[in-house]
C-alpha positions, 0 to 999 in steps of 0.5 A, spaced: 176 203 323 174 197 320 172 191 321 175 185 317 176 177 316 182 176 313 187 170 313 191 171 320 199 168 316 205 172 318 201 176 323 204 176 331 198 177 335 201 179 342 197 181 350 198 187 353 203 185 358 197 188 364 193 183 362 197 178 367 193 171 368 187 172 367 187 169 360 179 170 359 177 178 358 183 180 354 185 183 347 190 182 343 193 187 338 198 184 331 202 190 328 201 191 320 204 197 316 201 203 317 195 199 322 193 196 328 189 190 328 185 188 335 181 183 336 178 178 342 183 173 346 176 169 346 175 168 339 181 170 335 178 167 328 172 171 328 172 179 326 177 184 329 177 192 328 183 195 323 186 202 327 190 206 325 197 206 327 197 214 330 189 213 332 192 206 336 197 211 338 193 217 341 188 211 345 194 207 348 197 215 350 190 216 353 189 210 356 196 211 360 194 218 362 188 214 366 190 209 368 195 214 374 188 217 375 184 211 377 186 211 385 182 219 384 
């Protein structure tokens, strides 16, 4: 995991689809070529982390899992 500041051209910065309305704590993600960026929907020209794509993977199949355990 790294953290960067590069330019922003050509990328296409998506919310997930749970964050509804609430526009004030959410995280955004930009697919790239074997990575994952991530980075603060409050300040999107600061610094974002660069994941990569299998361990972006391995964290949305475990957030998933939890989510159905939330209620337990």
């Amino acid at each position: 995991m790294t953290a960067d500041h590069q330019p922003d051209t050509d990328l296409v910065w998506f919310k997930s689809s749970y964050s509804g309305g609430n526009t004030t704590e959410c995280v955004e993600t930009a697919l790239v070529p074997g990575s994952v960026l991530i980075r603060d929907s409050k300040r999107p020209v600061s610094h974002r982390l660069t994941v990569s794509a299998s361990a972006w993977t391995w964290f949305v199949a475990g957030a998933r899992s939890s989510s159905g355990n939330a209620s337990a």
